[in-house]
Biopython code that builds the backbone (N, CA, C, O; Angstrom):
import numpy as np
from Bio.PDB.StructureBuilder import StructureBuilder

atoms = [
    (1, "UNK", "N", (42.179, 68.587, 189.393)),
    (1, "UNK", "CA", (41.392, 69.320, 190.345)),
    (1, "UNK", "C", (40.200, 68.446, 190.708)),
    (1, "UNK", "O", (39.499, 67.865, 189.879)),
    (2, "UNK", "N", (40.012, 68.406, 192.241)),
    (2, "UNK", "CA", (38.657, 67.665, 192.480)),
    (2, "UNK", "C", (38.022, 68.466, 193.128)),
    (2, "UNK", "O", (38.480, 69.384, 193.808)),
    (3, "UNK", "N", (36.633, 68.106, 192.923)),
    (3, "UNK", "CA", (35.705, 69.029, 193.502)),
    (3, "UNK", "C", (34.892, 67.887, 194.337)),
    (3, "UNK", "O", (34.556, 66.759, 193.976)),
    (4, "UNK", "N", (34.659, 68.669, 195.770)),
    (4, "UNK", "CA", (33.827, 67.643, 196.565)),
    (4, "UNK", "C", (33.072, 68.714, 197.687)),
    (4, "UNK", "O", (33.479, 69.864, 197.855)),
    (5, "UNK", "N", (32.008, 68.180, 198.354)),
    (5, "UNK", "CA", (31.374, 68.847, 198.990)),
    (5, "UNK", "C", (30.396, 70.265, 198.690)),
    (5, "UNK", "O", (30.521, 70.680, 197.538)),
    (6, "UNK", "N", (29.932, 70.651, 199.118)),
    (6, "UNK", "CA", (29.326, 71.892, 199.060)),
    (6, "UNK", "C", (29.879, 72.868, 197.233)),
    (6, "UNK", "O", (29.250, 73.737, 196.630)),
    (7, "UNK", "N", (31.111, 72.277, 196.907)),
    (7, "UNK", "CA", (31.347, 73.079, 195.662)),
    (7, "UNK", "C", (30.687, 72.340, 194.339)),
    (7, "UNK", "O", (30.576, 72.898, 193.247)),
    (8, "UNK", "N", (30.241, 70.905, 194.645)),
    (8, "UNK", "CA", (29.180, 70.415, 194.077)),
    (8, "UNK", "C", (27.723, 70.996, 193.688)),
    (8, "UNK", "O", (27.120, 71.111, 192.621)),
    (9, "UNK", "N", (27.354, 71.392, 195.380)),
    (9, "UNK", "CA", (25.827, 71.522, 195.544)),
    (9, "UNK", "C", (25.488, 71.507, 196.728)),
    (9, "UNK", "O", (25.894, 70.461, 197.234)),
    (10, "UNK", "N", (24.965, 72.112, 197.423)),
    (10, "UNK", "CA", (24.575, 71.870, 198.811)),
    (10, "UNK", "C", (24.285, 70.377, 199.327)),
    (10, "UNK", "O", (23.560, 69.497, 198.864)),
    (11, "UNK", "N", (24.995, 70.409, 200.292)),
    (11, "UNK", "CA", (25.150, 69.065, 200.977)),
    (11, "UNK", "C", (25.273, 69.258, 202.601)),
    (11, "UNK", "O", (25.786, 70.223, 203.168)),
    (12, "UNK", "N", (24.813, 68.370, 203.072)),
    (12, "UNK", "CA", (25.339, 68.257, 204.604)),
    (12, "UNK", "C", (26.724, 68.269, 205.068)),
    (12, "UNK", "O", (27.598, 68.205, 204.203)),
    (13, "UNK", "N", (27.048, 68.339, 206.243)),
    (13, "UNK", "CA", (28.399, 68.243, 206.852)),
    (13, "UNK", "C", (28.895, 66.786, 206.421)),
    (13, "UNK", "O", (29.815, 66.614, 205.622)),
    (14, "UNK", "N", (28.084, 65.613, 207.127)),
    (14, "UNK", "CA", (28.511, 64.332, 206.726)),
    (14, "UNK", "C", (28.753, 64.063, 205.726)),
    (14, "UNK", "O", (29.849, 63.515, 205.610)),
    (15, "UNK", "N", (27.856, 64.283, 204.314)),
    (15, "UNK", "CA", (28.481, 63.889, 203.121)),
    (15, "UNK", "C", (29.803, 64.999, 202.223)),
    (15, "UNK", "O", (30.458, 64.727, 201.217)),
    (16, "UNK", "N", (29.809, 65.970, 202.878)),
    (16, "UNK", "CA", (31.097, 67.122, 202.433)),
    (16, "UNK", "C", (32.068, 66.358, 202.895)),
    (16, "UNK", "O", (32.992, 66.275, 202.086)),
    (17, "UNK", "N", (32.355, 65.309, 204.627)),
    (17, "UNK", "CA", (33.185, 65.206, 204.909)),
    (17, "UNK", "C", (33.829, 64.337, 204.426)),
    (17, "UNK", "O", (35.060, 64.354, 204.386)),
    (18, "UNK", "N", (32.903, 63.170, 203.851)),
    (18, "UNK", "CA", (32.432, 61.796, 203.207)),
    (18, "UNK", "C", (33.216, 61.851, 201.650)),
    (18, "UNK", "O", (33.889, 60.928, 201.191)),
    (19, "UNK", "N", (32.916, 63.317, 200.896)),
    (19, "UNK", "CA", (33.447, 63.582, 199.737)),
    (19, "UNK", "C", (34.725, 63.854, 199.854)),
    (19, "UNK", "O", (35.564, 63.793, 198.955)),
    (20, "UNK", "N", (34.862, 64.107, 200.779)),
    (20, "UNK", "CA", (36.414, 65.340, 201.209)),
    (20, "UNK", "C", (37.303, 63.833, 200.999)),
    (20, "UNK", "O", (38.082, 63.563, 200.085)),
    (21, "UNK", "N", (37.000, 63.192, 201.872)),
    (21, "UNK", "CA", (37.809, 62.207, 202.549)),
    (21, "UNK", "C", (38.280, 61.244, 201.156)),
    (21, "UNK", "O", (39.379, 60.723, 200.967)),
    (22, "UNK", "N", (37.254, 61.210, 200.408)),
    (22, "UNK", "CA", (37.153, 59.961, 198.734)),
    (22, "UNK", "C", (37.724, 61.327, 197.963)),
    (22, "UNK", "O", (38.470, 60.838, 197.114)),
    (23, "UNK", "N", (37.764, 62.445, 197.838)),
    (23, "UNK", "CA", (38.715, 62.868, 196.904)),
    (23, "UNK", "C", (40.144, 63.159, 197.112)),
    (23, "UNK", "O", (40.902, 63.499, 196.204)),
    (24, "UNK", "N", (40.632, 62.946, 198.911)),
    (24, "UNK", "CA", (42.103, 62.849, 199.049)),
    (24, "UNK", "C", (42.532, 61.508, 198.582)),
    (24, "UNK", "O", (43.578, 61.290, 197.971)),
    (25, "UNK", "N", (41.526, 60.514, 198.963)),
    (25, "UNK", "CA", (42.003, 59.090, 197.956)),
    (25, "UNK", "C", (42.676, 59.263, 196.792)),
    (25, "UNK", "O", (43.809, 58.913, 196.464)),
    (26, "UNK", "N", (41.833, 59.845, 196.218)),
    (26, "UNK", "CA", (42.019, 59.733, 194.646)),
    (26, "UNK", "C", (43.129, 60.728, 194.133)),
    (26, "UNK", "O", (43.806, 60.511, 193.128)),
    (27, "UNK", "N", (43.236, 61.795, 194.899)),
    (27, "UNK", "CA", (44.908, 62.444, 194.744)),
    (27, "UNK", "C", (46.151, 61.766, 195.285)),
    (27, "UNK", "O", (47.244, 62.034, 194.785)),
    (28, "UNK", "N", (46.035, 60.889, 196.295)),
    (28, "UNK", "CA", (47.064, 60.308, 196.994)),
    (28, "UNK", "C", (47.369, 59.268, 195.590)),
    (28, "UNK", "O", (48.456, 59.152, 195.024)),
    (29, "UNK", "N", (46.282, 58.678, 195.283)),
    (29, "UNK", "CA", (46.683, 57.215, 194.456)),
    (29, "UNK", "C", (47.532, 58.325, 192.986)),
    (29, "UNK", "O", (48.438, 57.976, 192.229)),
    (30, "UNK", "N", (47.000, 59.291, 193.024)),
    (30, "UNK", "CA", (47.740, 59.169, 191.851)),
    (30, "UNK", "C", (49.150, 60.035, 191.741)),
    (30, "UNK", "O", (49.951, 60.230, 190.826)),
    (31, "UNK", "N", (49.044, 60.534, 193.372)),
    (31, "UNK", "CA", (50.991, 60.653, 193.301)),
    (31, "UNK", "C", (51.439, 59.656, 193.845)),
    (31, "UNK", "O", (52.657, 59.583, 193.684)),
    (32, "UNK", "N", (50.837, 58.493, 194.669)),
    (32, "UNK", "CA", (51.529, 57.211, 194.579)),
    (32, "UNK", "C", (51.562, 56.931, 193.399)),
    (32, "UNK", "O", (52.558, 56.209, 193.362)),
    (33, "UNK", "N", (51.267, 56.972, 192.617)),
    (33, "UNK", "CA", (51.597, 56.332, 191.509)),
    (33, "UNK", "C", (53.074, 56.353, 190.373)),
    (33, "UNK", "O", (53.716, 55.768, 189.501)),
    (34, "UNK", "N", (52.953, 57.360, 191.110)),
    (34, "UNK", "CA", (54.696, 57.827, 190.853)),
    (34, "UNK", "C", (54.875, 58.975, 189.200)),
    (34, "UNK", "O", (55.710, 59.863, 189.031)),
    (35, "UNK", "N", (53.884, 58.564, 188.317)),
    (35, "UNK", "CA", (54.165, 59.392, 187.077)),
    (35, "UNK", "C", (52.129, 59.886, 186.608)),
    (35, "UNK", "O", (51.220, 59.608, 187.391)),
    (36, "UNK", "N", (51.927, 60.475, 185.488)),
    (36, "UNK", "CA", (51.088, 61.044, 185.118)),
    (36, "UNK", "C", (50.564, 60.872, 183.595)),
    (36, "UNK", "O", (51.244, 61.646, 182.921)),
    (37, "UNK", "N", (50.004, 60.455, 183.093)),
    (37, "UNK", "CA", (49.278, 59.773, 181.461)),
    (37, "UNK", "C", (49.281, 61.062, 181.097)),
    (37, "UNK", "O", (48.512, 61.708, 181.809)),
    (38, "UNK", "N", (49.927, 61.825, 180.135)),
    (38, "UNK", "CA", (49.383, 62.789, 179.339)),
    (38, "UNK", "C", (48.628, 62.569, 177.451)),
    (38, "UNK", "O", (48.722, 61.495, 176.857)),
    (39, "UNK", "N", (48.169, 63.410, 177.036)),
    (39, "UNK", "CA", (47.350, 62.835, 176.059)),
    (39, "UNK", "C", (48.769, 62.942, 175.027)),
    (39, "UNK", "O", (49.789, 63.599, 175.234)),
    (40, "UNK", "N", (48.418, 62.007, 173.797)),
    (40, "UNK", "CA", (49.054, 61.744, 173.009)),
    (40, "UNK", "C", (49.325, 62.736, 171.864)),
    (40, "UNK", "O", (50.297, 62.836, 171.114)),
    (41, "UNK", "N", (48.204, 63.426, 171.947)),
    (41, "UNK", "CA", (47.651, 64.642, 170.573)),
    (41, "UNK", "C", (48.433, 65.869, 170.595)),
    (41, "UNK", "O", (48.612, 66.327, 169.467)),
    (42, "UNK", "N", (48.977, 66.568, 171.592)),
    (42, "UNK", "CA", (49.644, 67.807, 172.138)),
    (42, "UNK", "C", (50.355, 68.007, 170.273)),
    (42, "UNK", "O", (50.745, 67.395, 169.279)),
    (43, "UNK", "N", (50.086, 69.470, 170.922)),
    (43, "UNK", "CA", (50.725, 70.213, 169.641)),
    (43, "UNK", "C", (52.283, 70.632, 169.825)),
    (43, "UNK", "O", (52.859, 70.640, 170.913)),
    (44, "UNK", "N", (52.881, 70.985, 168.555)),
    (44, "UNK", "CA", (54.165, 71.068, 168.502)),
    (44, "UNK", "C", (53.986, 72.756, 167.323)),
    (44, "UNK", "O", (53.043, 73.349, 166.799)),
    (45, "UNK", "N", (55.414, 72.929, 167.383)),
    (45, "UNK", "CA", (55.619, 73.689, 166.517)),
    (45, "UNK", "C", (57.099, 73.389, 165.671)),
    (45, "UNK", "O", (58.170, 72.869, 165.984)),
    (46, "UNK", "N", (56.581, 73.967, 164.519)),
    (46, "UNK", "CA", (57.714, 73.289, 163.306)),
    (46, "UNK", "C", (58.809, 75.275, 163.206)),
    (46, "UNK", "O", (58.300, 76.241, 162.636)),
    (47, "UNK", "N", (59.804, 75.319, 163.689)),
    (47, "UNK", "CA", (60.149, 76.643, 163.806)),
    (47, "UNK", "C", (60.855, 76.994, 162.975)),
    (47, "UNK", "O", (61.472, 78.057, 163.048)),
    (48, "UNK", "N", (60.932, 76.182, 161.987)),
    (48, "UNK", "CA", (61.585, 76.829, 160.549)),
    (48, "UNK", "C", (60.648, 78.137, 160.192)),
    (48, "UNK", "O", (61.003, 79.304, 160.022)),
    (49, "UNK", "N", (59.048, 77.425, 160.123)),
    (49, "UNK", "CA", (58.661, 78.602, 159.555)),
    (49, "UNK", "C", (57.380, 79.322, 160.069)),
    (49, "UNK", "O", (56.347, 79.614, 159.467)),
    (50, "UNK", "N", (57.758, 79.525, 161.378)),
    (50, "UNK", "CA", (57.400, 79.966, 162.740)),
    (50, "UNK", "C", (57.871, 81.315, 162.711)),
    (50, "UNK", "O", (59.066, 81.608, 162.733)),
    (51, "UNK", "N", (56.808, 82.243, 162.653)),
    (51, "UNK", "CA", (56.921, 83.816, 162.295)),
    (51, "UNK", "C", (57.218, 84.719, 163.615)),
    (51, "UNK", "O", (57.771, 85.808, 163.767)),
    (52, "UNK", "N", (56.659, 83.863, 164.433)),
    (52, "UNK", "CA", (56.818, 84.786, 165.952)),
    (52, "UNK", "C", (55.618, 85.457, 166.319)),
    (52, "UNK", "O", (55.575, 86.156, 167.331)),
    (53, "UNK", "N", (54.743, 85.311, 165.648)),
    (53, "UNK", "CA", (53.323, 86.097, 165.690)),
    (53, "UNK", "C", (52.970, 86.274, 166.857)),
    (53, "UNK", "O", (52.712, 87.392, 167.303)),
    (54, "UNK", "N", (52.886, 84.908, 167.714)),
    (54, "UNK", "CA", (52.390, 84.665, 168.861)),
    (54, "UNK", "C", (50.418, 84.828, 169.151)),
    (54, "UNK", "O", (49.774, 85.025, 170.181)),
    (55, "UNK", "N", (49.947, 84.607, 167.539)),
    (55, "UNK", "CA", (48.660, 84.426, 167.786)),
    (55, "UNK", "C", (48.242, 82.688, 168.773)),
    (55, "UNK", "O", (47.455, 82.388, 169.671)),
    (56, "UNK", "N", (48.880, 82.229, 168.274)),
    (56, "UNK", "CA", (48.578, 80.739, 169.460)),
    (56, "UNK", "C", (48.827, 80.533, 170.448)),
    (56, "UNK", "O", (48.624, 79.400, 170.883)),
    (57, "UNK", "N", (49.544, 81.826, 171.498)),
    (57, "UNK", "CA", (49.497, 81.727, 172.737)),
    (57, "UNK", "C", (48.004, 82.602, 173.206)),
    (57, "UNK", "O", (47.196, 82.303, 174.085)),
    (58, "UNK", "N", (48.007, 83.412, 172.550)),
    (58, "UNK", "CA", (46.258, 84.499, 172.983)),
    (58, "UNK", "C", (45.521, 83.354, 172.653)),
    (58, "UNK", "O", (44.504, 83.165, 173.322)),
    (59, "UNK", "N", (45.878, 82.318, 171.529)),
    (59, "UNK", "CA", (44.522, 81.234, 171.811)),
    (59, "UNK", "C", (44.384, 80.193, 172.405)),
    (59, "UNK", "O", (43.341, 79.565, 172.223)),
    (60, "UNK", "N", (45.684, 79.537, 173.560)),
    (60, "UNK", "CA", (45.452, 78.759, 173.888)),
    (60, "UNK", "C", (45.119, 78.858, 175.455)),
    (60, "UNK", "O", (45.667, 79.638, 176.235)),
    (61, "UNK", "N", (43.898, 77.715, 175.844)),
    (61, "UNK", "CA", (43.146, 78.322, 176.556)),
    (61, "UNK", "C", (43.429, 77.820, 178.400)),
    (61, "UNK", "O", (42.939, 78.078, 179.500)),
    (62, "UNK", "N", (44.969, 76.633, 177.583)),
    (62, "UNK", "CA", (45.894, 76.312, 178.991)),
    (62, "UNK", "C", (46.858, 76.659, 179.192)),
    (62, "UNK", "O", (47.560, 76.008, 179.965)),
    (63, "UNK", "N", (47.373, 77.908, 178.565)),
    (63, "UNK", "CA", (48.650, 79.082, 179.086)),
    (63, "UNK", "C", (49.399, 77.851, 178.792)),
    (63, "UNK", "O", (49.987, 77.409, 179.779)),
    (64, "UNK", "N", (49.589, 76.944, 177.339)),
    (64, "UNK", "CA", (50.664, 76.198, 177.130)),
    (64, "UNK", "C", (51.765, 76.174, 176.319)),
    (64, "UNK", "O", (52.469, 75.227, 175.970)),
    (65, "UNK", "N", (51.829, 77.540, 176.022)),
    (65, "UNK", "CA", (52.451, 77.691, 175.015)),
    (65, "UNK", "C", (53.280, 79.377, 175.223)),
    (65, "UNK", "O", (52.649, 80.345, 175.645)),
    (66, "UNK", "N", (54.623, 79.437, 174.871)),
    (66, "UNK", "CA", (55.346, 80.353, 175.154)),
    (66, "UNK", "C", (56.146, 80.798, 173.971)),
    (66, "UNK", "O", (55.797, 80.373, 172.870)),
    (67, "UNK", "N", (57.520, 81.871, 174.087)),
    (67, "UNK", "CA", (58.129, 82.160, 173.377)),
    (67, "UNK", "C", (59.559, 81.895, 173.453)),
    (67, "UNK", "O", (60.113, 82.370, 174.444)),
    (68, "UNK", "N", (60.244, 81.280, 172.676)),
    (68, "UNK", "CA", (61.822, 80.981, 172.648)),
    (68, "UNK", "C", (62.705, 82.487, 172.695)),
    (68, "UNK", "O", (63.005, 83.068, 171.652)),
    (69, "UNK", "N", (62.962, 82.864, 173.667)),
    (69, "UNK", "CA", (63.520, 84.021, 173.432)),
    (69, "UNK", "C", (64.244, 84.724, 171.825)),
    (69, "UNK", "O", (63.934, 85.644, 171.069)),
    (70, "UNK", "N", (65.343, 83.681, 171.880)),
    (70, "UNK", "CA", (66.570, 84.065, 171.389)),
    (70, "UNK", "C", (66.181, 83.859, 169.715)),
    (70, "UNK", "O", (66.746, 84.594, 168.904)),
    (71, "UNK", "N", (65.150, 82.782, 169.220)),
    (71, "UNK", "CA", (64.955, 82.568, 168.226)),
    (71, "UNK", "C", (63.429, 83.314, 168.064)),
    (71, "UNK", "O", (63.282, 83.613, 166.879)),
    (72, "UNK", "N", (62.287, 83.695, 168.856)),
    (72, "UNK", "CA", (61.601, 84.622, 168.404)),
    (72, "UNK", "C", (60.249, 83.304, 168.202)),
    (72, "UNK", "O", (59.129, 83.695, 167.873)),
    (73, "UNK", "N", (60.461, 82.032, 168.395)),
    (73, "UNK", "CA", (59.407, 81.095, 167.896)),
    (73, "UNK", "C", (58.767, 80.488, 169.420)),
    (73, "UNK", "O", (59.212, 80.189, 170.529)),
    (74, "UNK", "N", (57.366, 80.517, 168.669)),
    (74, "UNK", "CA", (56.632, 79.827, 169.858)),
    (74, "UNK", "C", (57.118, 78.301, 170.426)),
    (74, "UNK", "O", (57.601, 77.434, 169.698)),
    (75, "UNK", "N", (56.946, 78.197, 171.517)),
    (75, "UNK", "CA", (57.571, 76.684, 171.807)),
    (75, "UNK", "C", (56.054, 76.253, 173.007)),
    (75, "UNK", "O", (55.487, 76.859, 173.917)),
    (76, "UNK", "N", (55.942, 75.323, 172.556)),
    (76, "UNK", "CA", (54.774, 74.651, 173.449)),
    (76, "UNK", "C", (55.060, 73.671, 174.550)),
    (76, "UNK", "O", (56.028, 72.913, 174.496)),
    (77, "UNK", "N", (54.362, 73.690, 175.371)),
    (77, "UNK", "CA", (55.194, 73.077, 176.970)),
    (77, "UNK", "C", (53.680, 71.574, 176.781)),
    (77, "UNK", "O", (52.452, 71.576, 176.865)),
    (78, "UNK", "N", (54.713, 70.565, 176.514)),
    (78, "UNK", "CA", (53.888, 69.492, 176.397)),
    (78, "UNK", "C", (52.947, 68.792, 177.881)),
    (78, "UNK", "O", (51.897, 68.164, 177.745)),
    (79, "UNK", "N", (53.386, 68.983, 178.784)),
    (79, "UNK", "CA", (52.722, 69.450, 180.284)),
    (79, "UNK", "C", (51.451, 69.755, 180.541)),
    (79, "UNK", "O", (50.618, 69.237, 181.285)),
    (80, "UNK", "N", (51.422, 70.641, 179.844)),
    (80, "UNK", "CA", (49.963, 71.875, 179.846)),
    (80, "UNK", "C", (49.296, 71.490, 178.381)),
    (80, "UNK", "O", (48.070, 71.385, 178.384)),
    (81, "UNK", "N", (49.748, 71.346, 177.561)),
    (81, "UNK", "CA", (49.068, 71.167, 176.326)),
    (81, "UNK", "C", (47.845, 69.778, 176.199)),
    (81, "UNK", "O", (48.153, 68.604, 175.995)),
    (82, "UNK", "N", (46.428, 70.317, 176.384)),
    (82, "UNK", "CA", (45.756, 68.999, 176.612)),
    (82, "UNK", "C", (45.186, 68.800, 174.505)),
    (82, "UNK", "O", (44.277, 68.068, 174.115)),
    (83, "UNK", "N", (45.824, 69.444, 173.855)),
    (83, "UNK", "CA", (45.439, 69.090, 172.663)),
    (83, "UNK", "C", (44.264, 69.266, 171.842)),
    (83, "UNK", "O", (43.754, 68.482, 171.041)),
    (84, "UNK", "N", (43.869, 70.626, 172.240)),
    (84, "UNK", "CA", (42.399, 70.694, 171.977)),
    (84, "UNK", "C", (42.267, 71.230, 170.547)),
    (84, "UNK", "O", (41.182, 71.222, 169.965)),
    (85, "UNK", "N", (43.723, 71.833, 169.830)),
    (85, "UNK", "CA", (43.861, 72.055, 168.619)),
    (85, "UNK", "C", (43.691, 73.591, 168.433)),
    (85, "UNK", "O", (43.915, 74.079, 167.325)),
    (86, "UNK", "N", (43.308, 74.358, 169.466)),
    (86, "UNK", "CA", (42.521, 75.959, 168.779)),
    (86, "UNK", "C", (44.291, 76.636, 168.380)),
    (86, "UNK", "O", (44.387, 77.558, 167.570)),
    (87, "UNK", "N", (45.356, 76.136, 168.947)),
    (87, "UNK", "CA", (46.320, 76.637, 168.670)),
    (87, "UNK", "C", (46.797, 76.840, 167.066)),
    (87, "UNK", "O", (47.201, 77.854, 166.496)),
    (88, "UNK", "N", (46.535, 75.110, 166.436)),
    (88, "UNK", "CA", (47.151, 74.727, 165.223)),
    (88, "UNK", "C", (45.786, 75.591, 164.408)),
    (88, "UNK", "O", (46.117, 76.092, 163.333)),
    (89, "UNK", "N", (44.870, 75.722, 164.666)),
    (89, "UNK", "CA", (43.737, 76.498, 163.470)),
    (89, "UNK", "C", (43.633, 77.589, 163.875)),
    (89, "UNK", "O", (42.700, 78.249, 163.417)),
    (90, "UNK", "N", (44.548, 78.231, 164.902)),
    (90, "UNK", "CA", (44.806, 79.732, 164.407)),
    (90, "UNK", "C", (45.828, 80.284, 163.871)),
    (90, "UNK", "O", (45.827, 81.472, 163.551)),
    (91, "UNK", "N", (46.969, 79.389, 163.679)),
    (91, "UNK", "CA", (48.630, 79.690, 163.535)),
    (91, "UNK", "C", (48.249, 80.224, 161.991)),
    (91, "UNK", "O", (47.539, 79.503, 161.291)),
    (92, "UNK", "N", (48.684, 81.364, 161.537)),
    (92, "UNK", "CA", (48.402, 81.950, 159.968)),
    (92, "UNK", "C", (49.409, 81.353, 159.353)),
    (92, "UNK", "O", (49.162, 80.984, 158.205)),
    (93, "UNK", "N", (50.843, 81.073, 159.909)),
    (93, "UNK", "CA", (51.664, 80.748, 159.409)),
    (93, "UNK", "C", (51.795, 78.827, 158.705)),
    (93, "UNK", "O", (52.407, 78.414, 157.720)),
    (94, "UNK", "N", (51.002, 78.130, 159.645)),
    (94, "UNK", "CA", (50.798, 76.832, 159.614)),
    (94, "UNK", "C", (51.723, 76.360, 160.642)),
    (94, "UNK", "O", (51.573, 75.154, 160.835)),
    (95, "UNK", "N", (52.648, 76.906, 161.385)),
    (95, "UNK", "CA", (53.608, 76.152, 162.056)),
    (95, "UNK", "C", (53.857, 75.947, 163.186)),
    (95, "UNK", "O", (54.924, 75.803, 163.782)),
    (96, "UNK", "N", (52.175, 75.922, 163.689)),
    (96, "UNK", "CA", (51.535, 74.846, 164.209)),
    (96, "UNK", "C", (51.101, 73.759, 164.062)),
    (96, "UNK", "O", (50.233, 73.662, 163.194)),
    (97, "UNK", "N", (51.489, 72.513, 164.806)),
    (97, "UNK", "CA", (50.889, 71.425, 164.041)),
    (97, "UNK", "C", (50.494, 70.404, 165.562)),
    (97, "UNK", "O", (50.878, 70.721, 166.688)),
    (98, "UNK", "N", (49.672, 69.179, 165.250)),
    (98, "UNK", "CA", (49.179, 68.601, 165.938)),
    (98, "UNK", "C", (49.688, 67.133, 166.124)),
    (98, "UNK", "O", (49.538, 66.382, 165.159)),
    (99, "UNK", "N", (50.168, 66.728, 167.056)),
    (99, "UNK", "CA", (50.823, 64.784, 166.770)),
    (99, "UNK", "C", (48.990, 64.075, 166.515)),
    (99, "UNK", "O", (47.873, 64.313, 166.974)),
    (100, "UNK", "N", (49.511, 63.272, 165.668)),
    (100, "UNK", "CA", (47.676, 62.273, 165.372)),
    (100, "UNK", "C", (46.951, 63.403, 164.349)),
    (100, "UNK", "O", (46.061, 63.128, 163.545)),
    (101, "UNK", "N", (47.402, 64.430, 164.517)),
    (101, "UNK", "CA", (47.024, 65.309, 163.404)),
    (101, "UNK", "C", (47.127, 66.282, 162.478)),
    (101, "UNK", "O", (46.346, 67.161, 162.115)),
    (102, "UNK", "N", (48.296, 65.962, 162.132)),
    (102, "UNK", "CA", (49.308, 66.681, 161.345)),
    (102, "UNK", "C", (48.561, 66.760, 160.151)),
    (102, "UNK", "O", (47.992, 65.784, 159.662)),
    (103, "UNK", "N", (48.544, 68.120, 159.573)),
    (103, "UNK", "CA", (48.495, 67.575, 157.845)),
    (103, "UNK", "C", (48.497, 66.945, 157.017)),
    (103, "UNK", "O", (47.639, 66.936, 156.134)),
    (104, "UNK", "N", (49.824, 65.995, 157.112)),
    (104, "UNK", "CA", (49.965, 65.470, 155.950)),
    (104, "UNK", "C", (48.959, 63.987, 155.845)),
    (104, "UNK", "O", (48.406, 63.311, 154.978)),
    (105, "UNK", "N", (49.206, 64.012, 157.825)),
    (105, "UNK", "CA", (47.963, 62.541, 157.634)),
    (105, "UNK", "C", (46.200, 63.123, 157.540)),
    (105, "UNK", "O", (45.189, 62.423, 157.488)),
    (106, "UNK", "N", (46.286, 64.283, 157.542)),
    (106, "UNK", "CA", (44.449, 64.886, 157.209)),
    (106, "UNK", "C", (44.859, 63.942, 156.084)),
    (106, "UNK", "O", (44.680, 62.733, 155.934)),
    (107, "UNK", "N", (45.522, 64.955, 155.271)),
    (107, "UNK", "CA", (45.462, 64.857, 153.795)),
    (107, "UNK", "C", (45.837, 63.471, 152.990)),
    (107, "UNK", "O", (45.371, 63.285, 151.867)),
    (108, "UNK", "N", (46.780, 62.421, 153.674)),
    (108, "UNK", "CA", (46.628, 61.005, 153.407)),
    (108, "UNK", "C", (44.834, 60.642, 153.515)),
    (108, "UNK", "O", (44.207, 60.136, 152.585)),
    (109, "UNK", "N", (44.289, 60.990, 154.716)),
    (109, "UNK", "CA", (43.024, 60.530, 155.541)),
    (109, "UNK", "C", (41.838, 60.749, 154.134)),
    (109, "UNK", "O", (41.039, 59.854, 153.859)),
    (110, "UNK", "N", (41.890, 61.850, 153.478)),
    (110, "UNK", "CA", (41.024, 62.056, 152.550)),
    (110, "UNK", "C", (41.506, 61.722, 151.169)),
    (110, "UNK", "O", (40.621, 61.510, 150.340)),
    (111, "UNK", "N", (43.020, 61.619, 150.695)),
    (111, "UNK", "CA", (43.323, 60.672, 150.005)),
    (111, "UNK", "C", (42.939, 59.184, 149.758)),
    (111, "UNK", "O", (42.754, 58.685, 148.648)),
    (112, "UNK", "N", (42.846, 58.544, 150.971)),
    (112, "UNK", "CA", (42.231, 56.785, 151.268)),
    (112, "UNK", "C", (40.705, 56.751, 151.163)),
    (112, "UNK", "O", (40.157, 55.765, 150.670)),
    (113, "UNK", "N", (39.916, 57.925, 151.664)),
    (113, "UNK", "CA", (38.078, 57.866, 151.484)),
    (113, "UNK", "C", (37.931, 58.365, 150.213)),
    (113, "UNK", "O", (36.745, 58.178, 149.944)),
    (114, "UNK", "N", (38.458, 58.885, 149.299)),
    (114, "UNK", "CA", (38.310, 59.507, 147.867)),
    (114, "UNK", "C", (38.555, 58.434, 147.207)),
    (114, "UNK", "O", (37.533, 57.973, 146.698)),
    (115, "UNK", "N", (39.766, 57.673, 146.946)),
    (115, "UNK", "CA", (39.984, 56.509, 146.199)),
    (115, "UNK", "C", (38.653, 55.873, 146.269)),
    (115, "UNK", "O", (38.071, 55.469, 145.263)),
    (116, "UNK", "N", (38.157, 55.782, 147.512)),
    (116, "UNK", "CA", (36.577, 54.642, 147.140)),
    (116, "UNK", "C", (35.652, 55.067, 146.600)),
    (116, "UNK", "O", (34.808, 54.248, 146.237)),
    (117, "UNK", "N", (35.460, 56.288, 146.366)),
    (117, "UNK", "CA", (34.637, 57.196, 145.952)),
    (117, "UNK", "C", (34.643, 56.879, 144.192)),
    (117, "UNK", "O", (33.955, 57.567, 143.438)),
]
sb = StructureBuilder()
sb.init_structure("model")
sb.init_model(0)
sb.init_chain("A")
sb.init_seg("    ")
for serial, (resi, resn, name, xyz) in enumerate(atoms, 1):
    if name == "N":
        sb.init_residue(resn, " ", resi, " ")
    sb.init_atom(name, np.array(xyz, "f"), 0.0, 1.0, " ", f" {name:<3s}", serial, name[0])
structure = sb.get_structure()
């Protein structure tokens, strides 16, 4: 989403038109561009032991996350998911989890700063 002109701040005609014109740039270049960088972090869900609760869709705050019908488990749409985590620290069940921040590497992470300790 770009914002230009007057949804900034009050501005004149010339520089609204001025903004208008530099933020179709910057949408054109990036469907010329042909594809889209999404972040690396997006959450997943592990559905073995995925309860169906559906507390991590009421918390996530980019409608990225849904329900598998037939199996009853949340499934997250990697698209929409910008990784902000409120999903994986509300899941009661744990089966939510985070890529770059999974558990087991927290728990390596404070394993490696304790040894020096």
């Amino acid at each position: 989403m770009f914002l230009a002109g007057a949804c900034q701040g009050p501005k004149d005609i010339p520089d609204c038109v001025a903004q208008a014109g530099a933020a179709a740039a910057e949408a054109l270049a990036l469907i010329d561009r042909g594809y889209i960088e999404l972040e690396p972090n997006t959450a997943f869900v592990n559905e073995e032991i995925c309860s169906g609760c559906r507390t991590c869709m009421a918390m996530c705050p980019f409608s990225a996350i849904g329900v598998k019908a037939e199996e009853n488990v949340a499934e997250v749409n990697g698209a929409l998911c910008k990784g902000c985590g409120t999903c994986v620290a509300a899941c009661p069940s744990g089966a939510m989890q985070q890529n770059l921040f999974t558990d087991e590497e927290i728990f390596n992470e404070i394993k490696g700063v304790m040894s020096y300790v």
